[in-house]
C-alpha positions in Angstrom: 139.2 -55.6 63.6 142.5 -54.8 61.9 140.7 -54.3 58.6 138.7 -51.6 60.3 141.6 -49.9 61.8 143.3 -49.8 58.5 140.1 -48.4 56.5 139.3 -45.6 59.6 142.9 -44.4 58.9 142.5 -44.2 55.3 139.4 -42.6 55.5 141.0 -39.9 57.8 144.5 -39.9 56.1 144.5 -40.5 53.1 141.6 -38.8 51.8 142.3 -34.6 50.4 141.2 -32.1 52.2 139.0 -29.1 50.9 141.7 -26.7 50.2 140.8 -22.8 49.9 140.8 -21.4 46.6 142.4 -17.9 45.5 140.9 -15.1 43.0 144.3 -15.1 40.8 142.6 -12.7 37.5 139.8 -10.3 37.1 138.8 -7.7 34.7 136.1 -4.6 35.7 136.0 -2.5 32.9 132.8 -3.2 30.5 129.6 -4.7 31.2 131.2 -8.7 30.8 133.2 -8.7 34.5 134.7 -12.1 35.1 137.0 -13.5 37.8 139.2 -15.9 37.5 139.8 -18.1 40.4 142.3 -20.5 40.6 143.9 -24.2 42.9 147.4 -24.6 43.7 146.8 -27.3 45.6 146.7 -30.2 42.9 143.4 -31.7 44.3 139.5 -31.0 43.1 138.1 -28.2 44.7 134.2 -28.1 44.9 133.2 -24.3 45.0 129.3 -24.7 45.5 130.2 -24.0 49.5 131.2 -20.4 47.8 130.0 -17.3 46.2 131.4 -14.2 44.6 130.7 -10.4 45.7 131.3 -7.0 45.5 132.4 -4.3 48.6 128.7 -3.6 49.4 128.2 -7.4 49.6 125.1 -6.7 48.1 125.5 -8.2 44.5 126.5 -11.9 45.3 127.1 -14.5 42.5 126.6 -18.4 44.2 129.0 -20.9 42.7 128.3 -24.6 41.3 131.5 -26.1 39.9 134.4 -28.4 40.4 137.9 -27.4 38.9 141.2 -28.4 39.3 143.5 -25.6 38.5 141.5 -22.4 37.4 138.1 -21.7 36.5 135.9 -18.4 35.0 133.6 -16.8 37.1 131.3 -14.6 35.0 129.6 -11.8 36.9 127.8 -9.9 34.0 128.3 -6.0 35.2 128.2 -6.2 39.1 131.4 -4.3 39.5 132.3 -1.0 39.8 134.6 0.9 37.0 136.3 3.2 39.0 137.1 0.8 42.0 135.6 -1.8 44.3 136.6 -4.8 46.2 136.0 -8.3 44.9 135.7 -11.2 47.6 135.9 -14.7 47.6 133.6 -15.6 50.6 132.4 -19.4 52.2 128.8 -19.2 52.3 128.6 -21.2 56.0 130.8 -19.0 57.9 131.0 -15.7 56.1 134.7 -16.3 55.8 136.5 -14.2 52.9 139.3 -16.8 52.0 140.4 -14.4 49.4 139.9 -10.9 47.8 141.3 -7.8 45.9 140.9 -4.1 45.8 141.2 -2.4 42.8 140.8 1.1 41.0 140.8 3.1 37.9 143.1 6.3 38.0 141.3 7.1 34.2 138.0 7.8 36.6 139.1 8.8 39.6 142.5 9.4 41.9 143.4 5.6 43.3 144.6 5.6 47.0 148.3 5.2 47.5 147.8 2.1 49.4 150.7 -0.3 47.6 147.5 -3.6 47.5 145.2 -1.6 45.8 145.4 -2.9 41.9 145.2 0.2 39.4 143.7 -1.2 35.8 143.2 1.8 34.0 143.3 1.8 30.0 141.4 -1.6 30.4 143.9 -3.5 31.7 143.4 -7.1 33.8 144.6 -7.7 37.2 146.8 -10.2 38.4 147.1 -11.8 42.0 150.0 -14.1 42.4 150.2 -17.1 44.7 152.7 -15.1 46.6 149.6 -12.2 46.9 151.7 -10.1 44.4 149.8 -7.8 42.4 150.5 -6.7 38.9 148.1 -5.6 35.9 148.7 -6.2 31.6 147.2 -5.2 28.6 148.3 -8.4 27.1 145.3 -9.5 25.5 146.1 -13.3 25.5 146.1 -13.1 29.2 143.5 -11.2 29.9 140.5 -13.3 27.7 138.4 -15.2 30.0 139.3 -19.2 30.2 136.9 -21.2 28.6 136.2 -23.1 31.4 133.1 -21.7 33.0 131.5 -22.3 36.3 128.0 -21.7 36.3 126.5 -19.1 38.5 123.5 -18.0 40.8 122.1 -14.9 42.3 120.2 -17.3 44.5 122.1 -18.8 47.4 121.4 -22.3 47.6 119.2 -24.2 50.2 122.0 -24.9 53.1 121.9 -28.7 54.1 121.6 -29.7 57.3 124.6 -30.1 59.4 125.4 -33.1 61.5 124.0 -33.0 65.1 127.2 -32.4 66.5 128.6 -29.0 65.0 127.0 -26.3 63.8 127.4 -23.6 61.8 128.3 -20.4 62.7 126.3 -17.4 61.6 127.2 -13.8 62.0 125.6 -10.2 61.5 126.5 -7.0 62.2 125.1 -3.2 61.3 125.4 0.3 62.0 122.5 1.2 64.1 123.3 4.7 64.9 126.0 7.2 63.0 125.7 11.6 62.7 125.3 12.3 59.1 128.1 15.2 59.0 130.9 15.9 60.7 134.5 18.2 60.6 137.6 16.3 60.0 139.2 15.3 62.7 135.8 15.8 65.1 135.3 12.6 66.9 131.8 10.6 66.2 129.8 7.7 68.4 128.8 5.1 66.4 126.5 2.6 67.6 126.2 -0.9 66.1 124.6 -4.4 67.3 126.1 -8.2 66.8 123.4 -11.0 66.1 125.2 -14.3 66.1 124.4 -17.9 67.4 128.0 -17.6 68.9 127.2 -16.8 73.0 130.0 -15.5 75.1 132.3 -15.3 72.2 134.9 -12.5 71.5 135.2 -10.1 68.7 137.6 -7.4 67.4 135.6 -4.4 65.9 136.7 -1.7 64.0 134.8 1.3 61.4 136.7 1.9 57.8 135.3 4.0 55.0 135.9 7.1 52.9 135.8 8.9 49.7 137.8 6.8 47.2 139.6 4.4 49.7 139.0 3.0 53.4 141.8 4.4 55.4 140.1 7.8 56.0 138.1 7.1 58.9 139.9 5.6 62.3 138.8 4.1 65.2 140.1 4.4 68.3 141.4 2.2 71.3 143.1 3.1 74.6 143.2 7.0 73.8 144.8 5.6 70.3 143.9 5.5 66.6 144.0 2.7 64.0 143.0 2.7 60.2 141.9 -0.5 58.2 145.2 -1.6 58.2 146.3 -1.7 61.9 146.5 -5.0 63.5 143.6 -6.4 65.0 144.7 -6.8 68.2 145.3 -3.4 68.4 141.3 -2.4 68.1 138.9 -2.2 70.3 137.7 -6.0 71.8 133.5 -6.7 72.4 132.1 -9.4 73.9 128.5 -11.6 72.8 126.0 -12.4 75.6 124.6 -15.3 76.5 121.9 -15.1 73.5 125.0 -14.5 70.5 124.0 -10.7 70.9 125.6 -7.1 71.7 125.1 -3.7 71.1 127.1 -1.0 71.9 129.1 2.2 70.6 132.6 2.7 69.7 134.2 6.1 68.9 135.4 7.2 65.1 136.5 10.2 63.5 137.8 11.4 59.8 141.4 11.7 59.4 142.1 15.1 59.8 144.6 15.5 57.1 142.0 13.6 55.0 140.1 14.9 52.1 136.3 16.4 52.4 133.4 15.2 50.8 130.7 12.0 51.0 132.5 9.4 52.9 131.2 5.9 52.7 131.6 4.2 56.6 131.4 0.4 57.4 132.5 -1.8 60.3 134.3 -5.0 59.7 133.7 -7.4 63.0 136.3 -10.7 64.1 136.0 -13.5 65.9 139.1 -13.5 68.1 140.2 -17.5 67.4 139.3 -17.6 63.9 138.9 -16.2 60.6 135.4 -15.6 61.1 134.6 -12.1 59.9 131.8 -10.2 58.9 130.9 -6.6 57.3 128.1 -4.3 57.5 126.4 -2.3 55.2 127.3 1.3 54.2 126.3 4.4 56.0 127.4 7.7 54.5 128.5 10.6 56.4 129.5 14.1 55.0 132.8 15.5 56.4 133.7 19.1 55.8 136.7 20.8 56.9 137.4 22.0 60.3 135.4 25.5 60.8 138.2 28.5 61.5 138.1 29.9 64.7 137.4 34.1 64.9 138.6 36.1 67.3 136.6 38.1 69.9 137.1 41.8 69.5 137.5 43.2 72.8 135.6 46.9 72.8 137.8 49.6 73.8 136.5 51.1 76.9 135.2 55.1 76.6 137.7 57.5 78.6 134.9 59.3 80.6 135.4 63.1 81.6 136.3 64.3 85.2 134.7 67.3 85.8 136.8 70.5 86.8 136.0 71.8 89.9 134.5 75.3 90.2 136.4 78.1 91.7 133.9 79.1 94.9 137.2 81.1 96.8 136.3 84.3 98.3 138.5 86.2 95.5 136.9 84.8 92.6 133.8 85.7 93.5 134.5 89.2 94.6 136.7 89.5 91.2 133.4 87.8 89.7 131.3 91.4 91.5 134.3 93.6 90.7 133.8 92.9 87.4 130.5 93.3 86.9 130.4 96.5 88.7 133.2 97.8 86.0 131.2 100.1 84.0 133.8 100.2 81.4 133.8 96.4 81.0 131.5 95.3 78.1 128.9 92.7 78.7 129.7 89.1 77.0 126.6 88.7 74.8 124.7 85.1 76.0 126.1 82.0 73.9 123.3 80.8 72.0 124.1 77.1 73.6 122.9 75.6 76.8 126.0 74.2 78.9 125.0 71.4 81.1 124.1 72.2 84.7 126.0 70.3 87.4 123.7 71.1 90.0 125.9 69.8 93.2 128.6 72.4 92.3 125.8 75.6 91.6 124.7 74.8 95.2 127.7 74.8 96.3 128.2 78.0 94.6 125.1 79.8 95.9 126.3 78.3 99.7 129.2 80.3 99.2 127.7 83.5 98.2 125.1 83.6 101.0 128.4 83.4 103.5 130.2 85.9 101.6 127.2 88.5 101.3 128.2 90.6 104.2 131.7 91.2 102.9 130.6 92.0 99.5 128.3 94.5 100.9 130.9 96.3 103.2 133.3 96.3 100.4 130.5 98.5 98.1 129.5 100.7 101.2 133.3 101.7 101.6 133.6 101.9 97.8 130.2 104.6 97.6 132.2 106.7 100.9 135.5 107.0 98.6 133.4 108.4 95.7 
């Protein structure tokens, strides 16, 4: 019995853990990429649980190859020249254990985000064990190690797990997403979680752009976060009783972000782990807020009062007095038609049938004085 007691603890003990490897070297810049992953941990690591890929996650390289303190990863020409992201991911869990951004300022303006690696002029890149990040032209550094692990674009067939765990597996896309939009103008974007993880919790959160990922934000609580922000700060979903959810969270572009044909992606989280996957890419056209034009307000017409007509009882006998003048010379008619305002020559003739008896007692007395 005491011989199996010491043997269990040995066995649990004594033996090495699998310890998580580290891209520490790449190079992007012909059509012979390689990455150079390495093991500070002293013990064997077995990287056939692993596979290299790209941002898009679409070009995958499956690994089969023990190593001890660095090994070559050849990758033919799945990277990008101008920039991508290279990941280090466990094939069971979709964990990335380690990965690097990079760009080429030669081909295109790099972000000013101080991770991203910059290896223009065909230069390598260099990740630290301390994450730092430096590039050199040195060319005895930057040849590929002779050590080669040999690679797959066919994932190998997974191996059953023991009754009692099981695997996780995780999926996530973008199922809904407006193809253009202003900066600044605030999107829905829809997206579904397929998992075998029920009633499990998730951080969520959209990144993307035109030549980096910290142009589009997501927002929480009436706030915004970029790729970097901490998790807990994003917005929190979670699973159903089947591993599944869909549902919407709301984005936008920066507004003091650049125009053009943004790339978008969610990242999702499991809450307790590492567990993490990404979806594919969407692409959505941002222009620049529209200008806003003022309304011109007409200016209203003045419209004309009408003067009133003169209907006294002396301009209308100075009206017959004149008329009668025969020295006064007749005004010869005006070739224009005025306009008639009817109310007022009613008015008029009114007048003149009151005043008729005067005006003819005023020319009887004139006749009697001549």
């Amino acid at each position: 019995m005491l011989i199996f007691l010491i043997a269990l603890f040995y066995l649990i003990f004594a033996s090495p853990s699998q310890a998580a490897p580290r891209i520490c070297k790449f190079h992007a810049q012909d059509t012979s990429d390689w990455v150079e992953v390495c093991n500070d941990t002293g013990t064997t690591i077995d990287l056939s649980s692993y596979y290299i890929a790209d941002q898009e996650q679409t070009n995958k390289k499956y690994l089969n190859c023990t190593f001890n303190t660095a090994i070559n990863i050849p990758l033919s020409n799945i990277l990008n020249n101008g920039g991508d992201i290279i990941s280090l991911v466990e094939i069971s869990t979709g964990t990335i254990v380690s990965s690097v951004r990079y760009c080429d300022s030669s081909i295109s303006p790099c972000p000013s985000d101080s991770d991203v690696v910059d290896i223009k002029n065909s230069l390598c890149g260099l990740i630290g064990p301390d994450d730092s990040r430096t590039v050199s032209s040195d060319s005895a550094i930057c040849l590929p190690l002779p050590a080669v692990c040999s690679v797959s674009s066919v994932a190998p067939s997974p191996t059953s797990p023991p009754s009692s765990s099981v695997t996780a597996s995780l999926e996530t896309s973008i199922t809904n997403l407006n193809s253009s939009a202003n900066l600044g103008q605030n999107l829905t974007l829809s997206f579904s979680i397929t998992s075998n993880l029920p009633n499990t919790e998730f951080y969520i959160k959209a990144f993307g752009g035109v030549n980096d990922d910290y142009s589009i934000e997501t927002q929480n609580n009436s706030n915004w976060y970029n790729y970097n922000s901490a998790w807990v700060d994003l917005p929190k979903i979670k699973t159903g009783s089947d591993g599944k959810y869909s549902g919407q969270i709301t984005i936008r572009p920066k507004p003091d972000k650049e125009i053009g044909n943004y790339r978008v992606q969610i990242k999702v989280r499991r809450i307790d782990s590492s567990i993490e996957k990404i979806s594919g890419i969407n692409y959505l056209s941002v222009s620049s807020s529209p200008t806003s034009v003022p309304t011109l307000t007409p200016t209203p017409t003045p419209t004309e009062t009408p003067v009133p007509t003169d209907i006294s009882e002396s301009s209308v006998l100075a009206a017959f007095d004149t008329n009668l003048d025969p020295t006064s010379t007749p005004t010869p008619a005006s070739k224009s038609f005025p306009k008639i305002n009817i109310p007022v020559v009613l008015m008029s003739l009114g007048s003149l049938l009151l005043l008729t008896p005067l005006v003819i007692t005023k020319f009887s007395h004139a006749q009697k004085i001549n």
